[in-house]
ZAMARGU-4260 file (C-alpha; in steps of 0.2 Angstrom, whole numbers, plus 5000, padded with zeros to 4 digits):
<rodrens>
0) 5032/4918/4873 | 5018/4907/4873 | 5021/4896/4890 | 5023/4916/4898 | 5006/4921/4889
5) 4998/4904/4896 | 5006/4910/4914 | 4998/4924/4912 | 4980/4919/4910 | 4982/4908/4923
10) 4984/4919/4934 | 4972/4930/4930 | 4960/4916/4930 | 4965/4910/4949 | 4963/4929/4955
15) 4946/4931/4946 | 4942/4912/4955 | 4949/4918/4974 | 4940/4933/4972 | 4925/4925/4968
20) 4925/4913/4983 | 4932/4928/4995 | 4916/4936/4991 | 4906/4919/4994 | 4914/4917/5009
25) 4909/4932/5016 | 4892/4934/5009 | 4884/4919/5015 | 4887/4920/5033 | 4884/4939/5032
30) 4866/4936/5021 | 4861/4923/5035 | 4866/4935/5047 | 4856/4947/5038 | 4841/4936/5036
35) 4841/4933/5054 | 4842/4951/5059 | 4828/4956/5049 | 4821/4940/5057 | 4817/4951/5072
40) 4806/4962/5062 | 4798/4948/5052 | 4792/4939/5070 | 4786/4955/5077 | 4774/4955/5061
45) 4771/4937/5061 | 4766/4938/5079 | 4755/4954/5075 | 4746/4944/5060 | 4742/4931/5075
50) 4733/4944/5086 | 4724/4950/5071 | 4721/4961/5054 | 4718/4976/5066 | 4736/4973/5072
55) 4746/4969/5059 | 4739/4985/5051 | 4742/4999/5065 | 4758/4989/5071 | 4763/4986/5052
60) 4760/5005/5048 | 4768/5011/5062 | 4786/4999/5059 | 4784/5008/5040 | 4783/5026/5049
65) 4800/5022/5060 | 4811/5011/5046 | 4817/5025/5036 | 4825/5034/5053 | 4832/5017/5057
70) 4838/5015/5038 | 4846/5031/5039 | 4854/5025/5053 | 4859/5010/5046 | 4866/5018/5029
75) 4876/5030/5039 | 4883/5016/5049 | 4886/5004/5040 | 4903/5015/5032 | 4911/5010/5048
80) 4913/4993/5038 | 4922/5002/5022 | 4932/5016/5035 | 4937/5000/5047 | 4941/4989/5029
85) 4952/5004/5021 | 4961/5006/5036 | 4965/4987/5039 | 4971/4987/5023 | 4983/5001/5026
90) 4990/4992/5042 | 4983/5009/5053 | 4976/5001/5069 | 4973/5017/5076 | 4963/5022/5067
95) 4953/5007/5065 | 4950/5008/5084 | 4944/5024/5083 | 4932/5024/5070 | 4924/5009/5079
100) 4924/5019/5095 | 4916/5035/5087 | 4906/5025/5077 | 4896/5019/5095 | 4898/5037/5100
105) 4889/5043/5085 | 4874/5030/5084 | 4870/5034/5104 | 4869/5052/5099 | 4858/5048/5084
110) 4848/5035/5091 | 4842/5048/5105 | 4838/5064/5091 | 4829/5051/5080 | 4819/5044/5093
115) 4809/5063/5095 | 4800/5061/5076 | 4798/5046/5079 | 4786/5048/5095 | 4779/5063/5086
120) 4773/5049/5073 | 4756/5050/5084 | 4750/5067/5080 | 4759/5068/5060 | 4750/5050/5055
125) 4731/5057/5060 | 4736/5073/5051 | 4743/5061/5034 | 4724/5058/5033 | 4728/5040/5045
130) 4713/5032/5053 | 4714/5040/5072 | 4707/5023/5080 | 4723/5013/5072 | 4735/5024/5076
135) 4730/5027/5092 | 4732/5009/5094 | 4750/5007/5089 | 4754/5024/5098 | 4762/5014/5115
140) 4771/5002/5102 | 4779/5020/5092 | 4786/5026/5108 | 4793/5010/5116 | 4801/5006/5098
145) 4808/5026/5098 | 4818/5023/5116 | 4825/5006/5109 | 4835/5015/5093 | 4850/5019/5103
150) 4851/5000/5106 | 4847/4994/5086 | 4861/5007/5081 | 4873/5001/5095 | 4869/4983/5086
155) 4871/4988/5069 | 4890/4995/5076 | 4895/4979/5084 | 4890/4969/5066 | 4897/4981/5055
160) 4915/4984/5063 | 4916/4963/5067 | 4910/4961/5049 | 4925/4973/5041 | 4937/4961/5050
165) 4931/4947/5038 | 4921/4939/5055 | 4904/4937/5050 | 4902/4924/5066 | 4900/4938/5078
170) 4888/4945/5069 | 4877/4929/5065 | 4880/4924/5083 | 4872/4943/5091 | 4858/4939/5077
175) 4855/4920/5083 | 4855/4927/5101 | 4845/4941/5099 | 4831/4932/5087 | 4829/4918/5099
180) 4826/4930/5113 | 4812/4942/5102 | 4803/4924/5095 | 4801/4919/5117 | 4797/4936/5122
185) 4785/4940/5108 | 4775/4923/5116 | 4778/4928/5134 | 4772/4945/5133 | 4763/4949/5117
190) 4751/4932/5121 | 4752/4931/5137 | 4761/4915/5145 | 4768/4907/5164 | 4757/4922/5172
195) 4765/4936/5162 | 4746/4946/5157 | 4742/4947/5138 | 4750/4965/5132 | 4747/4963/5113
200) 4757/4977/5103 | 4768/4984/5117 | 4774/4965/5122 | 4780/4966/5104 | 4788/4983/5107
205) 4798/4977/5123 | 4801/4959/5117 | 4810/4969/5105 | 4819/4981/5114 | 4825/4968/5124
210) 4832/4957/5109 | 4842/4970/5105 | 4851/4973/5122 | 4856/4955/5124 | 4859/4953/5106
215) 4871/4971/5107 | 4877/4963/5126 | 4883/4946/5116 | 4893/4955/5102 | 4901/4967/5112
220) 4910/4955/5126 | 4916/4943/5110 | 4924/4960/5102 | 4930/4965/5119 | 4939/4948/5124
225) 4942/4937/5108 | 4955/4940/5092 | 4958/4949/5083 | 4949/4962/5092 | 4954/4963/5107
230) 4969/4966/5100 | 4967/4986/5097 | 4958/4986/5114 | 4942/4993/5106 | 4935/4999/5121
235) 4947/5009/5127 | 4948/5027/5131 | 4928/5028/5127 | 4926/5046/5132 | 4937/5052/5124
240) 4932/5061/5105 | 4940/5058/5091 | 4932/5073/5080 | 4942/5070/5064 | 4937/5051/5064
245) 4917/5057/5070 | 4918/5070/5056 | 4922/5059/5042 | 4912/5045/5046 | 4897/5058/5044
250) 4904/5066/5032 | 4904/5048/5021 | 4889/5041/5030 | 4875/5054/5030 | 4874/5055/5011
255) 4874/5036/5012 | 4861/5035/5026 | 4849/5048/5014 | 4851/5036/5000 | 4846/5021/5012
260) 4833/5032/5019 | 4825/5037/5004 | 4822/5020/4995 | 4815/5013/5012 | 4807/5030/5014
265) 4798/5029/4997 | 4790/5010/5006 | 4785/5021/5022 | 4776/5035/5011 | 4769/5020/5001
270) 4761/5012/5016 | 4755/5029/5021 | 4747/5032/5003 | 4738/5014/5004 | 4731/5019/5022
275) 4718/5028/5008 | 4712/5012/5003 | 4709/5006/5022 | 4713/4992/5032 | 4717/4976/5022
280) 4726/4986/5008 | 4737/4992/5023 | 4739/4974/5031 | 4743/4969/5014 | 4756/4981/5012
285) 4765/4979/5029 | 4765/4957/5022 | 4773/4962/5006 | 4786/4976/5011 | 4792/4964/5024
290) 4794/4949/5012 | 4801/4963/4999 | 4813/4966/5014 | 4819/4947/5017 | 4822/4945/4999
295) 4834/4960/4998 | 4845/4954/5013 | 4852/4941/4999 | 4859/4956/4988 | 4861/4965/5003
300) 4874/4953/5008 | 4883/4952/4993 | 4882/4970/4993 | 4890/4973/5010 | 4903/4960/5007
305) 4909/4971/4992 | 4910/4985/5001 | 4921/4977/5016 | 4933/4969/5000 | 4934/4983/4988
310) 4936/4996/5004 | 4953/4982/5009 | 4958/4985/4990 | 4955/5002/4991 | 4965/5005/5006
315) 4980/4997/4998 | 4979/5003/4982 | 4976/4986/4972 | 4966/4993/4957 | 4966/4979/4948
320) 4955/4968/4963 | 4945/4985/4965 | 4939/4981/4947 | 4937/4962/4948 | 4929/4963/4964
325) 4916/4975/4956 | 4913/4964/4941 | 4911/4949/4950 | 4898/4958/4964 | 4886/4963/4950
330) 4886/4947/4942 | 4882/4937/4958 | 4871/4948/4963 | 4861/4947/4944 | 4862/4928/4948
335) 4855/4928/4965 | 4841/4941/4961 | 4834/4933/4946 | 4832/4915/4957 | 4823/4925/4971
340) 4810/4933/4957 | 4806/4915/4952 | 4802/4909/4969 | 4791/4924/4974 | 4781/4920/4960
345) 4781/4902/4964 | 4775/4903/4980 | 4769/4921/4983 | 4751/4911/4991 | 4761/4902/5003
350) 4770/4916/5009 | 4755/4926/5010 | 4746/4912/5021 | 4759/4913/5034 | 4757/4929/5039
355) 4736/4926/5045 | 4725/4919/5053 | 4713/4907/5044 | 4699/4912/5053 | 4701/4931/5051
360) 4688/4941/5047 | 4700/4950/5032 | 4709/4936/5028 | 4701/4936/5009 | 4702/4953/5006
365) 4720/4956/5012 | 4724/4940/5000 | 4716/4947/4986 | 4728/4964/4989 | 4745/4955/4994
370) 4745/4944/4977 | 4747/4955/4966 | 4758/4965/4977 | 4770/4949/4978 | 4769/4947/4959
375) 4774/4967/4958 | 4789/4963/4970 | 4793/4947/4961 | 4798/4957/4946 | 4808/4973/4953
380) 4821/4960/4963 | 4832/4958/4949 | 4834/4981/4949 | 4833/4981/4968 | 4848/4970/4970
385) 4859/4979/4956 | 4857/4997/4962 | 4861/4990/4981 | 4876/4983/4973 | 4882/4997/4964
390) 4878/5009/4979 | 4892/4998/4990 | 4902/4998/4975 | 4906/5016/4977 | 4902/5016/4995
395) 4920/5006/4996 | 4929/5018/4989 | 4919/5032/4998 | 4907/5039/4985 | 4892/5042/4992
400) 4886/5061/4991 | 4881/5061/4972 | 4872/5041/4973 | 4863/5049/4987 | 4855/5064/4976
405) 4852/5049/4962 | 4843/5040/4974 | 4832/5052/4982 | 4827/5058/4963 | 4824/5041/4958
410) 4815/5034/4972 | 4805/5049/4978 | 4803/5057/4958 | 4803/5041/4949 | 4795/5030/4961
415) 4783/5041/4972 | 4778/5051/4961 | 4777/5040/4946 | 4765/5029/4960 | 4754/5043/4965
420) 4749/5048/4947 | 4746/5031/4942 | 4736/5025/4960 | 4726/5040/4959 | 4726/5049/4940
425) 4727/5034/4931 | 4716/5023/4940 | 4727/5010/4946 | 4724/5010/4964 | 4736/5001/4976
430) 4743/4992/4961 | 4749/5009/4953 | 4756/5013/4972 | 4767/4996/4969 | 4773/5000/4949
435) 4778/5015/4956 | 4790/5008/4965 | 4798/4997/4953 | 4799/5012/4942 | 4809/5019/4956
440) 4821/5007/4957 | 4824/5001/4941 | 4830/5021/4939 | 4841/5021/4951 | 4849/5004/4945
445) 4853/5010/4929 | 4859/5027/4932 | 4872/5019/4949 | 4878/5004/4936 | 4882/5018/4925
450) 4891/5026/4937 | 4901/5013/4945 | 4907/5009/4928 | 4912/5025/4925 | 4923/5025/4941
455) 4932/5007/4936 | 4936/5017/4920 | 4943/5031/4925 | 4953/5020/4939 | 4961/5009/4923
460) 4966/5025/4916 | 4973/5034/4933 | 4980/5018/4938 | 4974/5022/4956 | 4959/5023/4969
465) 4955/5041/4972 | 4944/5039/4990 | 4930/5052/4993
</rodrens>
C-alpha cells in the first residue's frame, strides 16, 4: 500500500514538474518575442525622444490615443491562439485551418473600421482640451499609423496561430525581422541618412508601417511552406467564409478585446488627462507607459503560454492539467512580477535617461515628472501581472464576457475615476492620475483570481471543462 502511495506522489510530482517546464518552454521564447515586438513601439519613442521633448510629447500622445484600438485588436485576436490550441487538442484540423483563415479575414476587416476614429483622433484631441499646436504636429503621424492597422492585425494573426502550435520561433523570428527593419528605417527616414530628406514624425509613422509588412511577409511564407503548418494548407480556399468559425471567434474575442482595451484604454485617457498639466508631464507619461508596457510583456508571456496550454487541456478534457497548469501560471507569474518591481526601482534613473536628450531644453522637468511615475509603476507590477494571468486563464477555457465587465468597472471606475478625484479633488496632480491606476488594477486582480479559482473549483466537482 505504501510503495502504491509513494507511486502515486511521484507521479503527481513529475506532472506538476513537466508542466512547469512546458510552460517555461513556451514563455521564454514567446516573452522575448513579446519584448521584441513591443520593441517596435519602444524605438519609435526612443527615436522621437532623439528629435525632441516636442516630439516625444505629440508623437507619445498620439501612440496613447491609437493603442487601445490596437489592444482591442489584439485582445480579440489573440483567442485565435486558445480556439487553434482547443482544436489541436481535439485532433480537428479543419477547423484549426479555418479559424486561422477567418482569423486574417476578420483583422483586415477590423483593421480598416478602426483606422476611421483613429484619423478622427485630430479634431477629438483639440476638443479633449489638447494643445492644437501638438496635435497638429502629430496629425500626418495619426493617419499613416491608421492605414498601417490592417498590417499590425495581420501580424498579430500570423504570431498567435504559429504560437498555438507550440512554435514561438515563428513568431520571434517576424519580431527579429520586423525590429531590425523599424531600428534602420527610423534612422533612414525620421533623421534623415544616404540622401533620404529628414521627415521627423512621419519617417517614424512609415518606418513602421513598413516593419510590419516585411515582418507579417516573413511569418506568412514560414507558415505557408514549413511543418507543421503547411500541413492543413493554411492558405487555402482564402475567399471562402467560414461564418460559424468568424462568429465565434467574435463572439469569444470582442468581450476579450474590451477587457484588453479598457485597461490600455484607462493609460490613453491617463495621457490625455496629463496633457492638463502640459508638455513635460505628457513626455513623462509616454516614458513611463512605455516602460510600464515592456515590463508587462514578461507576464504577458507567461500569460499567453497558459492560454495556449490550458486551451490544449481544455480541448481534451484533462481537468486535472487544466488545474495544475493554472496554479503553476499564477505562481510564476507572482515570481516574475515581484523581481521586475525591484529592478524598476533600482534603476528607474537610468531608464529614464535613455529616453532624452541631455541637452534638452525639458530634460529636468520631465525627470522630475517620470520618477515618481516609475516608482508608481514599480509597485502595481506584482497586480498587473496576476490579473493578465487570470484573464488568460479563463480566456483558455473561453470565459471572457463577464472578466471583460470586471475589467471595464475596475479600470475605468476604480482606476479612472479613482485618479481623477485624487489629481484634481485631492490635490495630487499627476501623481494621483498614476495611483489611480494602480488602484485599477489591483481591483481587477483580485476580483479575476477570485474568479478563476472559482472555476477550478467547480471543475473538481463537475469533473469536466465546460468551454464558453
Amino acid at each position: 500500500m505504501s510503495l502504491k502511495k509513494s507511486g502515486f506522489v511521484n507521479t503527481v510530482n513529475v506532472n506538476w514538474k513537466l508542466d512547469f517546464y512546458s510552460l517555461i518552454r513556451l514563455a521564454i521564447p514567446l516573452g522575448i518575442a513579446q519584448l521584441i515586438s513591443i520593441g517596435i513601439m519602444t524605438s519609435d519613442i526612443w527615436a522621437m525622444g532623439r528629435l525632441g521633448s516636442f516630439d516625444l510629447a505629440a508623437g507619445g500622445l498620439a501612440i496613447r490615443y491609437y493603442q487601445p484600438f490596437y489592444f482591442f485588436a489584439l485582445g480579440m485576436l489573440v483567442v485565435i491562439s486558445s480556439l487553434t490550441s482547443q482544436a489541436l487538442g481535439a485532433g480537428d484540423m479543419t477547423s484549426v485551418r479555418r479559424v486561422f483563415r477567418q482569423g486574417m479575414t476578420v483583422s483586415i476587416a477590423f483593421g480598416l473600421i478602426l483606422a476611421l476614429p483613429i484619423i478622427s483622433g485630430i479634431w477629438l484631441l483639440p476638443a479633449l482640451g489638447q494643445d492644437e499646436i501638438l496635435v497638429n504636429h502629430a496629425a500626418p503621424f495619426l493617419v499613416i499609423s491608421a492605414f498601417t492597422l490592417p498590417l499590425m492585425f495581420l501580424f498579430l494573426v500570423m504570431r498567435f496561430f504559429s504560437a498555438a502550435y507550440g512554435k514561438p520561433y515563428v513568431q520571434l523570428l517576424g519580431a527579429i525581422i520586423a525590429l531590425s527593419c523599424n531600428l534602420v528605417g527610423n534612422e533612414l527616414l525620421a533623421f534623415g541618412f544616404l540622401g533620404v530628406p529628414e521627415l521627423g514624425l512621419v519617417g517614424i509613422a512609415l518606418s513602421t508601417a513598413m516593419c510590419f509588412f516585411i515582418g507579417t511577409s516573413s511569418m506568412a511564407l514560414i507558415i505557408g511552406f514549413r511543418a507543421p503548418f503547411n500541413q492543413i494548407q493554411p492558405f487555402r480556399r482564402l475567399w471562402v467564409m467560414d461564418w460559424q468559425i468568424t462568429k465565434k471567434i467574435l463572439k469569444v474575442g470582442t468581450p476579450n478585446g474590451v477587457m484588453v482595451m479598457s485597461e490600455t484604454g484607462m493609460f490613453a485617457v491617463a495621457s490625455i488627462m496629463m496633457g492638463v498639466f502640459g508638455t513635460a508631464a505628457l513626455a513623462a507619461t509616454a516614458i513611463a507607459t512605455q516602460l510600464a508596457g515592456i515590463c508587462f510583456m514578461i507576464p504577458l508571456s507567461i500569460a499567453q503560454a497558459s492560454a495556449i496550454l490550458i486551451g490544449r487541456a481544455a480541448g481534451s478534457q484533462d481537468t486535472k492539467k487544466v488545474a495544475r497548469m493554472s496554479i503553476i501560471s499564477l505562481g510564476l507569474g507572482i515570481a516574475v512580477t515581484s523581481v521586475m518591481t525591484v529592478l524598476i526601482y533600482l534603476f528607474h534613473l537610468p531608464l529614464i535617461d535613455i529616453f532624452l536628450r541631455q541637452d534638452d531644453p525639458l530634460l529636468q522637468a520631465v525627470t522630475n515628472f517620470a520618477i515618481p511615475f516609475l516608482l508608481i509603476t514599480a509597485l502595481f507590477q506584482l497586480v498587473d501581472g496576476t490579473q493578465a494571468i487570470a484573464a488568460s486563464i479563463l480566456r483558455g477555457i473561453n470565459d471572457t464576457a463577464i472578466p471583460a465587465m470586471i475589467g471595464f468597472i475596475c479600470f475605468w471606475g476604480g482606476g479612472l475615476f479613482t485618479g481623477y478625484l485624487l489629481a484634481f479633488k485631492v490635490g495630487l496632480g499627476p501623481n494621483g492620475i498614476w495611483f489611480g491606476l494602480a488602484c485599477g488594477l489591483t481591483l481587477a486582480s483580485i476580483i479575476l483570481t477570485a474568479r478563476c479559482f472559482r472555476f477550478l473549483s467547480k471543475m473538481k466537482v463537475s469533473k469536466k471543462v465546460v468551454l464558453g
